[in-house]
C-alpha positions in Angstrom: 97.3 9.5 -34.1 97.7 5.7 -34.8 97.3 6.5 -38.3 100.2 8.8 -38.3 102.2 6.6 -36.1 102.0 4.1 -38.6 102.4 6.1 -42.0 105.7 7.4 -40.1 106.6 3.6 -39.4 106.3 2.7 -43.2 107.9 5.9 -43.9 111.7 4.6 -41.8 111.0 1.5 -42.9 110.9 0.6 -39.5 108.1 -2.8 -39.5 111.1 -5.3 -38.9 110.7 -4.5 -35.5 107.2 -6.1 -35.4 108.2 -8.9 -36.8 111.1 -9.3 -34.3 108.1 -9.8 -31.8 107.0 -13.1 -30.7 103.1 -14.1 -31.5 103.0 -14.5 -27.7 103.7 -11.0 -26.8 101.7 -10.0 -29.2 98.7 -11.8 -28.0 99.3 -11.2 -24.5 99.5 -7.0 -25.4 95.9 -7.9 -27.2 95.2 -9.4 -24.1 95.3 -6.4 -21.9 94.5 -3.9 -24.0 90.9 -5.7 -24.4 90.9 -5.8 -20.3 91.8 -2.7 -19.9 89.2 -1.8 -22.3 86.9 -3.6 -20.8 87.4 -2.3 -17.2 87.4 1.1 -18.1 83.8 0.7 -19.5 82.4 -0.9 -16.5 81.6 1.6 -14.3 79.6 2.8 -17.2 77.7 0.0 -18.0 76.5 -0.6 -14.3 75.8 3.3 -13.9 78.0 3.8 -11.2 80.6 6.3 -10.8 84.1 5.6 -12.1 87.1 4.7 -9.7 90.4 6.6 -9.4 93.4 4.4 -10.1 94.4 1.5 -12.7 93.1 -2.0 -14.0 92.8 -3.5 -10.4 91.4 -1.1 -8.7 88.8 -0.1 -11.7 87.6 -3.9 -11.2 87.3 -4.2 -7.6 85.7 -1.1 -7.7 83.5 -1.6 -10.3 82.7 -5.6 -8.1 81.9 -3.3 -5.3 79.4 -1.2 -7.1 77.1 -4.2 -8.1 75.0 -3.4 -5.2 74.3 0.5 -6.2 74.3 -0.5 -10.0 71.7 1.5 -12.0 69.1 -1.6 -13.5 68.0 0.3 -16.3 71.6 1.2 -17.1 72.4 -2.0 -17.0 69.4 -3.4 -19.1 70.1 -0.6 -22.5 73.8 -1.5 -22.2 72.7 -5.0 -22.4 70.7 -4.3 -24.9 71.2 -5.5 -28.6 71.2 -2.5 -31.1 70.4 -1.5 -34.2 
């Protein structure tokens, strides 16, 4: 889909608008993207279930959880692969 987004993109010649875009926005959308990310995969990683609701609530959920985590979950996802 991103693919396509950005082959239509180049099609309009549309990529001025990027540029128009401040590095700092830019780096705070990275930002919490890779958070977001990040929480999502959580409850996964400790073995719990996952939480209803957005980025906060997926955190504090997932803080909550420590106590019910899975330990051998926890030890694959933290191990290194292959």
């Amino acid at each position: 889909m991103t693919g396509l987004a950005l082959l239509l993109f180049a099609l309009i010649r549309i990529g001025w608008v990027v540029d128009a875009i401040s590095d700092v926005v830019i780096t705070g959308l990275k930002i919490g993207v890779g958070l977001t990310i990040v929480a999502e995969q959580l409850p996964d990683l400790l073995g719990i279930e996952p939480a209803e609701g957005g980025f906060i609530r997926t955190v504090a959920h997932a803080a909550a959880g420590l106590g019910a985590a899975n330990g051998a979950t926890m030890l694959v996802a933290a191990s290194p692969s292959a």
